[in-house]
C-alpha positions in Angstrom: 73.1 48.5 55.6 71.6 45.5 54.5 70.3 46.6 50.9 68.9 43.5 49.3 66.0 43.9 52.3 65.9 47.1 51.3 65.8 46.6 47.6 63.2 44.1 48.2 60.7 46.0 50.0 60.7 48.6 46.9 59.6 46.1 44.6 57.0 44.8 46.8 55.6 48.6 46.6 55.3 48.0 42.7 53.5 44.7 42.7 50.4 45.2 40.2 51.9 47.7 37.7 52.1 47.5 34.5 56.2 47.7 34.8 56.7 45.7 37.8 59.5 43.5 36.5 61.4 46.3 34.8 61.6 47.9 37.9 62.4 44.5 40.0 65.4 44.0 37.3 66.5 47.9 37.6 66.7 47.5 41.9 68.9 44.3 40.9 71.0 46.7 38.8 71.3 49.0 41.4 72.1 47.1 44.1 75.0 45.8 41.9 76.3 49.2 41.7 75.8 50.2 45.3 78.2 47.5 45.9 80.8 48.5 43.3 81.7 52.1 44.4 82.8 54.9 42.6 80.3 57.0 40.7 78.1 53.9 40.2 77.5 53.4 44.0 76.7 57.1 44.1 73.6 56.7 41.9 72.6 54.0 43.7 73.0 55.7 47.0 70.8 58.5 46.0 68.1 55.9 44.6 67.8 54.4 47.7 68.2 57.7 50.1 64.8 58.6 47.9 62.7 55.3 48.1 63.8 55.3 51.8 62.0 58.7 52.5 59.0 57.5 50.6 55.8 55.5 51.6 55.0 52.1 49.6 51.5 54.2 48.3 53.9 56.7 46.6 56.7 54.6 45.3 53.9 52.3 43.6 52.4 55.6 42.4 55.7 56.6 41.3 56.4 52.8 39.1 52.8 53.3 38.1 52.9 56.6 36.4 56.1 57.8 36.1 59.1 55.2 36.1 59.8 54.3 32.7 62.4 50.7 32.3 65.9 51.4 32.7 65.6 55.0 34.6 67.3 53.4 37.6 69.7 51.3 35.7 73.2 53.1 37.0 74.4 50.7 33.7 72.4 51.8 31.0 73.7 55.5 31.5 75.8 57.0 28.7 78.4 58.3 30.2 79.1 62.6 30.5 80.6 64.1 27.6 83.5 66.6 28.9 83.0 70.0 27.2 86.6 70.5 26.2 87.4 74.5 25.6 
């Protein structure tokens, strides 16, 4: 799967909103990860699995009202805590 294409077209569906680069930089982010494996890659799988499914009208809608910088940012997670017994 060629996911820089991929990654691409997503941020063409966000061109004109008010957090357009954010989002650019956070598609970067996750592209890194989907190449990295392990829980990271995860994230970044299911990212992409839900911007596939979705029409360029409703992921702009989604970057316009919704997204918020850093949401898809597998990086800027904190980690889990473990509840220990």
């Amino acid at each position: 799967m060629n996911t820089t294409r991929t990654f691409t077209k997503f941020a063409k569906a966000a061109e004109n909103c008010r957090y357009k680069n954010d989002f650019q930089y956070d598609l970067v982010q996750c592209e890194k990860a989907y190449q990295m494996g392990g829980k990271m890659r995860i994230e970044a799988e299911c990212w992409l699995n839900l911007f596939e499914s979705l029409e360029a009208d409703d992921i702009h809608s989604y970057v316009r009202y919704q997204y918020r910088p850093g949401d898809l940012d597998p990086f800027r997670k904190k980690p889990e805590k473990v509840k220990t017994p």
